[in-house]
C-alpha positions in Angstrom: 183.9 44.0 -2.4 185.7 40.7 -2.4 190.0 40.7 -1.7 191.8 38.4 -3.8 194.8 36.9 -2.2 197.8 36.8 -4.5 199.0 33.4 -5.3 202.0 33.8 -6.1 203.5 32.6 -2.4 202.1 29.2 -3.3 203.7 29.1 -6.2 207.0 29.8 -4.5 206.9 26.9 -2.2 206.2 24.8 -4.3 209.3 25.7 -7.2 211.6 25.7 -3.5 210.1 22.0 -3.1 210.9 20.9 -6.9 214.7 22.5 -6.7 215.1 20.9 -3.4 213.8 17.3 -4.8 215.4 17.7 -7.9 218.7 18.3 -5.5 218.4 15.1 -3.7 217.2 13.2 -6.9 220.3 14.2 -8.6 222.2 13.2 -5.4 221.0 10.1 -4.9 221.5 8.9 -8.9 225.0 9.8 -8.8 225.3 7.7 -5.6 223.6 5.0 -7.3 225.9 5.1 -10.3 229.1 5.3 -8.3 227.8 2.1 -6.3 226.9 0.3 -9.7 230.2 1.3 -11.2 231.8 -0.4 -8.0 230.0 -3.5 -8.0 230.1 -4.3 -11.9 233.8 -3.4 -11.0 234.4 -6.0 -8.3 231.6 -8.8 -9.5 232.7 -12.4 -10.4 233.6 -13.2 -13.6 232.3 -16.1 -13.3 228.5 -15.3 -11.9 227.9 -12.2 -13.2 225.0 -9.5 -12.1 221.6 -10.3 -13.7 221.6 -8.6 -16.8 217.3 -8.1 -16.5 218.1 -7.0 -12.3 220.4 -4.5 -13.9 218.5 -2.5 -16.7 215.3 -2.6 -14.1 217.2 -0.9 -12.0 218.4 1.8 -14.4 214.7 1.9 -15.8 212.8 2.7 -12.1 215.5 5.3 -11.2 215.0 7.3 -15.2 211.1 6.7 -14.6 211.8 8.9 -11.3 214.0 11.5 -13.1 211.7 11.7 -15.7 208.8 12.1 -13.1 210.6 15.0 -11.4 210.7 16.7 -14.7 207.2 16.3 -15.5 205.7 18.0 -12.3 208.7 20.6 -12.7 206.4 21.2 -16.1 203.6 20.6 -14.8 204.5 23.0 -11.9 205.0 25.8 -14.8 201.8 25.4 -16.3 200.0 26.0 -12.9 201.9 29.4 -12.2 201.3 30.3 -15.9 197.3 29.6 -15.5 197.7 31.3 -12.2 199.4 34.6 -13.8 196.3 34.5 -16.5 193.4 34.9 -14.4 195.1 38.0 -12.5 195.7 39.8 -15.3 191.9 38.5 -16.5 191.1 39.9 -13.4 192.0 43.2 -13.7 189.7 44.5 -16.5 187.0 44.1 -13.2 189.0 46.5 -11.3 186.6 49.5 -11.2 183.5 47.8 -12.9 180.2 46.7 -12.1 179.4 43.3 -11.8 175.7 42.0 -12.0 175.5 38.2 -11.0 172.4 36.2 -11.1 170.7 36.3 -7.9 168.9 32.8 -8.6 172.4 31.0 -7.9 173.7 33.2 -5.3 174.6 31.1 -2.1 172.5 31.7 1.6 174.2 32.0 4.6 171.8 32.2 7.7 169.4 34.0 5.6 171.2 36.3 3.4 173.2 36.3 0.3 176.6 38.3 -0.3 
């Protein structure tokens, strides 16, 4: 009888990961508004920021955000799947399985 490990434990590091990059994402884009505040703040009237350098910037650091919150989905999806084929599982617990010994892998001679 084959053990199925539970995967659940994976699926805990890696929501800890997303909360903890989502922390410094968050972090850093209020930094980087507070510095762009400042500088449109204290630029010269007379040369003024680049108005194209200025909604790039603001573009790369959404696309990042937006990035975050894709895998945070994406991340979801996985431990949903996950949580499907255990419970799928369980309607084997207790029942005889007969699998095709044609396809059945060899290991130093015999099959498991």
């Amino acid at each position: 009888m084959t053990t199925i490990a539970p995967t659940s434990p994976t699926a805990a590091a890696s929501t800890a990961a997303n909360a903890e990059d989502n922390t410094e994402i968050a972090s850093n884009f209020t930094t980087f508004l507070k510095m762009l505040t400042t500088q449109l703040q204290n630029q010269d009237p007379l040369s003024p920021m680049d108005t194209n350098q200025f909604t790039q910037q603001l573009v790369e650091f959404a696309s990042v955000e937006q990035q975050m919150k894709s895998n945070d989905s994406l991340s979801t999806l996985v431990s949903l799947d996950q949580a499907a084929q255990t419970t799928s599982a369980l309607n084997l617990v207790g029942a005889t399985v007969v699998v095709d010994g044609s396809t059945t892998q060899l290991n130093n001679g015999s099959a498991t």
